[in-house]
N, C-alpha and C positions, 0 to 999 in steps of 0.2 A: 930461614924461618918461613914455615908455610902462609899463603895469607886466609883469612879468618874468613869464613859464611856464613850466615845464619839463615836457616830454611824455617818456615814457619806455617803451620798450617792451626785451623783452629782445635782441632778434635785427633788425640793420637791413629784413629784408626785412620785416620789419611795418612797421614807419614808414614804408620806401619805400614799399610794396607798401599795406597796411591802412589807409595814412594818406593818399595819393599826393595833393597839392594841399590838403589840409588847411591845414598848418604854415604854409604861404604865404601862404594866407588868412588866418590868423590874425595873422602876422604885420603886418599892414597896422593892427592896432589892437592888440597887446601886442607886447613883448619873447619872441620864443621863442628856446627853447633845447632842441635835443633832444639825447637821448643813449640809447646802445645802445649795444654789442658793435660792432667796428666792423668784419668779415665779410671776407667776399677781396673782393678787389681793390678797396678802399677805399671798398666800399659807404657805408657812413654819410658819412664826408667828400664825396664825388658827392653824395650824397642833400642836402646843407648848402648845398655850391653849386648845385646844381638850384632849392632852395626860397628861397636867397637866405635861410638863417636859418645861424646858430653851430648849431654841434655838438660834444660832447664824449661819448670812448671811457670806457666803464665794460666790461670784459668779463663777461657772465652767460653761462649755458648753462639750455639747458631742461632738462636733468638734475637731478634729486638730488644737491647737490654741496657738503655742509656749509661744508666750508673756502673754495671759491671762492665761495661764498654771501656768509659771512663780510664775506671781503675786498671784496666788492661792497658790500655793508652800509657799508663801512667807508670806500671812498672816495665813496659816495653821498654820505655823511653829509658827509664834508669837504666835497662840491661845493658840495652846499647854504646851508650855513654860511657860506659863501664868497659865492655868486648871490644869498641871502636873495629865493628867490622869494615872489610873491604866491600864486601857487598851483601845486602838481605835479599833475601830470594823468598816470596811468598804466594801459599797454594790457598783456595778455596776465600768463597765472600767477605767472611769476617775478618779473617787473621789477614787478608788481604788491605782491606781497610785501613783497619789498625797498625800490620807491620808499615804501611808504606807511609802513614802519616806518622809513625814514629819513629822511621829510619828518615824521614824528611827534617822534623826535628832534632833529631840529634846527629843533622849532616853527616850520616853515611854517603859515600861518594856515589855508590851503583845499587840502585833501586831496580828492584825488579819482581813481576809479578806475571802469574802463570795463570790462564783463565782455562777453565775445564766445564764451563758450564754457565748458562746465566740463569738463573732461576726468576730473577725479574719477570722475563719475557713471558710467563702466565698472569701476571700481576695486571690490574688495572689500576684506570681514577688515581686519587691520590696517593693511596701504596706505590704504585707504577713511578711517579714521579717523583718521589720520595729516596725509591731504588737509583729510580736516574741517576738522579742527583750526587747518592751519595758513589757510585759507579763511577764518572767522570773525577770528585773526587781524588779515589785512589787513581783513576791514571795519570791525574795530573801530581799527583806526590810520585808516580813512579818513574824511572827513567826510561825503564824499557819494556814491554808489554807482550808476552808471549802466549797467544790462542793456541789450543792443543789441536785446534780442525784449522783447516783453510774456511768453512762454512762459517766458521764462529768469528772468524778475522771478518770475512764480510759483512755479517752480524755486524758487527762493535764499528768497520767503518760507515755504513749505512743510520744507524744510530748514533753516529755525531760526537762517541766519547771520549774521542781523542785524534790523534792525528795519525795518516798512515804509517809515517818513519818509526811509529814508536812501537810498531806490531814487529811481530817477526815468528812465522812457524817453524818450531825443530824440526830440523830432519823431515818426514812425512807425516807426522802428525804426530799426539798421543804426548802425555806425560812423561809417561815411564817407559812405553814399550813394551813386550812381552816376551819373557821368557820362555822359551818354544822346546826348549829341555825339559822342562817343570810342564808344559801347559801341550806332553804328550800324547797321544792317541796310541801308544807303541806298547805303552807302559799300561795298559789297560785289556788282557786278554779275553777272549769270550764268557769263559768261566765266572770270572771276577763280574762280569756284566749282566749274569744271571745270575749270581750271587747279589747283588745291589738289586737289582729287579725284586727279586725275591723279598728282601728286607722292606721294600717299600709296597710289596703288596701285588705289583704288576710280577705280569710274565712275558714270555719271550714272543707270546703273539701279538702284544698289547703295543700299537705306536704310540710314543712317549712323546709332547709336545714339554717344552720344558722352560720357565722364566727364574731369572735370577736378576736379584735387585734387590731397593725398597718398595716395600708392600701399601704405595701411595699412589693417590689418582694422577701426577705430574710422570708418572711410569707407564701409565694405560690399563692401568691391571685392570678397574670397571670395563673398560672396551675386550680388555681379552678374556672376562670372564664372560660376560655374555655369549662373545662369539662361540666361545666354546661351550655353553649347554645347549648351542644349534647342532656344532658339529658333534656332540657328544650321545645326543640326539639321533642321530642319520648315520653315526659309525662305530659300530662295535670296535670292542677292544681300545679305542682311543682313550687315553688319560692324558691332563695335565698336573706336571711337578711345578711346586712352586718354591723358591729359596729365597728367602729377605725377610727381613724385620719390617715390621708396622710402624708407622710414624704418627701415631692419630692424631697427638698434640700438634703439629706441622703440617698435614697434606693426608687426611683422613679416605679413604675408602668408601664408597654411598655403603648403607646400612645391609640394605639388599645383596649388595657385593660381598662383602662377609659374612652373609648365610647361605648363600650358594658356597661359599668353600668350604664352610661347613657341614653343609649340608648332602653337596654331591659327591658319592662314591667315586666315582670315577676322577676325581682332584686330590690331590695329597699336598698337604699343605706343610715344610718341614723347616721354617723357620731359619736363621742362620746358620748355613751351614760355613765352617775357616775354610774345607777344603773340597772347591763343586768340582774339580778332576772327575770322580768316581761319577756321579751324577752325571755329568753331560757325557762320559763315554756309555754311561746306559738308555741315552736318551736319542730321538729320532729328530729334532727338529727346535733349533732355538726361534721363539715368539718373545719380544721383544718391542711392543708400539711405543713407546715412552715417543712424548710430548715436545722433551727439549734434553739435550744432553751435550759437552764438549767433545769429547771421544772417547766413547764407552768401551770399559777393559771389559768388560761382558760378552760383546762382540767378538771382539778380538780372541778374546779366551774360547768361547765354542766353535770361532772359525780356527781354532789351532787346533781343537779338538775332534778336527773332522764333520763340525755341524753344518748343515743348511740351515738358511737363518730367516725369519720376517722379522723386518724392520721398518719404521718409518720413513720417512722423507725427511730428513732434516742433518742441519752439520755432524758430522760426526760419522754418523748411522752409515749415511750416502758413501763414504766414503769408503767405508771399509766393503758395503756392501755393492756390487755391482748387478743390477737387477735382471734375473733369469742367466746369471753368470755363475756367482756363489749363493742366490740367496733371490729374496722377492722383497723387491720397496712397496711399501704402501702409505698412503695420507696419513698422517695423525690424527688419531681423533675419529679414525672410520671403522664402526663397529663390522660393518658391512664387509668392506674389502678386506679386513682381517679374515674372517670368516672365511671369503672367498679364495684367500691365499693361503689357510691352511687346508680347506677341502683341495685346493690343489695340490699341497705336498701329499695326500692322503693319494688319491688318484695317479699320478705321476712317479709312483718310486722309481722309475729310470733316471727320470730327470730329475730327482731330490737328491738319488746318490751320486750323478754326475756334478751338481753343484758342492754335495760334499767334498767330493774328492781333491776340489783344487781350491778349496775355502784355506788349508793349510799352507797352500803354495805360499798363497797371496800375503798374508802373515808374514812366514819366514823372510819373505822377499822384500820384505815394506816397513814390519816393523819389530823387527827382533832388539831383544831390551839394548844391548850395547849400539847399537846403533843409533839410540835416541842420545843414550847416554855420553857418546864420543861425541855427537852433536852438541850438545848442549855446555859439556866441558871446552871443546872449539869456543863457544860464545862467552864461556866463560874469562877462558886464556887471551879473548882480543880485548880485554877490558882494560885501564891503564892506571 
């Protein structure tokens, strides 16, 4: 008999989405069982039958939300008690929380929890410490504590939330990894890339700066929209593509920021897009400043897809990125040097498509999905 997992995240589109082919995988040598919020249109349940594992609905919210908190707590805890897994593995703040104070409760053997991000880290004053607080928390209910960056492991030991022995990065980083099959440049010919062009308005003279994410200030979008009615400004043909949902209620936009995307022709703004393949093979140059991130599969993805990239300075970003290698680092939070780092990909096409050209390598080489995934199965199988 197989033994029993349970993976937990708070909101299905991470499981489907942050997990995508994990679960499945997994499945093939433990009992999985995931659970989340089960979303519109029967996200989680599809997500079950897609991976061919069980799934069961817990509702969470990434909100601040004592009583629904609570009650998540509380049928956690039942589920548990019930499944008596070998070990709960959980992704993202909330379900993090909760899975590991409820699998501490209900003496699950092997706690474990996966950090991809701290969102704290923009917090101040009493929020800030509030977050601490409850941060430490979950590491101390969990047994074992795995940061997706090496940046982020320094983070969390510099910050005091727990002890070194309890970190441990997979493989070279990253969650999931990336499938480099799927997250082709091969599969995208010229035609196809003038055909997309087309549909969004731009054409084949037009260099295409290109963001994908959420459409929130903890992303940089206000720093990269400015920068870009400089650069939009001083060079013809330049557009930026934007892809992500708005979050207003969470991590809002300055007002001015969403009338310039509004407002300037030269931005196309297109909302969630399931699948940015097509897009970033029509695109010149991923811009990227975000704030704070674990290891962004954004990166990863346009660097599979043959993109030069600007990105911040910070865990994650740094890592994938190697500056004037594949790509250009720059500060967080600098309107300026962004600016300065896309008039250089504007200027420089030699060196934009020499960075392109080996942004793939580095990918395949570092973090292709089974690679993460034989790693973290390894961490699985040493457990007793």
């Amino acid at each position: 008999m197989k033994k029993k997992i349970v993976r937990i995240t708070t909101v299905p589109s991470s499981i489907s989405g942050l997990l995508k082919g994990q679960l499945k995988f997994m499945s093939n040598y433990y009992d999985i069982l995931g659970v989340s919020s089960e979303g519109e249109n029967n996200l989680l349940e599809n997500f079950g039958i897609d991976q061919g594992i069980r799934v069961h609905k817990i509702e969470m919210t990434r909100k601040i939300s004592p009583i629904s908190d609570l009650k998540a707590l509380y049928l956690l805890y039942k589920l548990l008690k019930k499944e008596k897994p070998f070990i709960v593995h959980s992704h993202t703040p909330k379900a993090g929380t909760i899975g590991m104070l409820a699998a501490k409760l209900a003496n699950v053997p092997h706690r474990l929890h996966t950090i991809a991000g701290l969102p704290l880290l923009e917090a101040t004053g009493f929020k800030r410490y509030i977050l601490d607080t409850v941060e430490k928390i979950t590491y101390s209910c969990a047994t074992q504590i795995f940061p997706n960056s090496y940046g982020l492991k320094k983070i969390i030991i510099e910050s005091k939330f727990t002890t070194e022995n309890k970190l441990k990065v997979i493989a070279n980083g990253s969650s999931n990894g990336i499938d480099t099959k799927h997250f082709n440049p091969e599969l995208y010919e010229n035609n196809s890339k003038t055909r997309i062009r087309e549909e969004l308005g731009f054409n084949n003279e037009d260099f295409i700066f290109v963001f994908a994410g959420r459409m929130v200030k903890d992303k940089g979008v206000n720093e990269l929209i400015k920068a870009f009615e400089k650069i939009s400004n001083e060079f013809k043909h330049t557009k930026l593509l934007l892809m992500g949902d708005y979050e207003r209620d969470l991590d809002p936009l300055l007002p001015q920021t969403e009338e310039i995307i509004e407002t300037n022709k030269n931005i196309k703004f297109i909302g969630f897009i399931k699948d940015i393949r097509p897009y970033f093979s029509a695109s010149d140059v991923l811009a990227f400043p975000t704030y704070r991130e674990g290891f962004p599969n954004v990166v990863m993805q346009a660097c599979a897809m043959n993109l030069a990239s600007i990105v911040t300075d910070i865990n994650g970003c740094n890592e994938i990125i190697e500056h004037n290698y594949n790509g250009i680092i720059i500060p967080p939070k600098d309107e300026q040097a962004l600016y300065e780092a896309m008039k250089f990909m504007l200027n420089n096409p030699e060196k934009r498509k020499e960075m392109a050209q080996v942004s793939r390598s580095k990918i395949v080489d570092n973090y292709e999905q089974e690679v993460v995934w034989k790693a973290l199965l390894k961490e699985y199988d040493k457990l007793n």
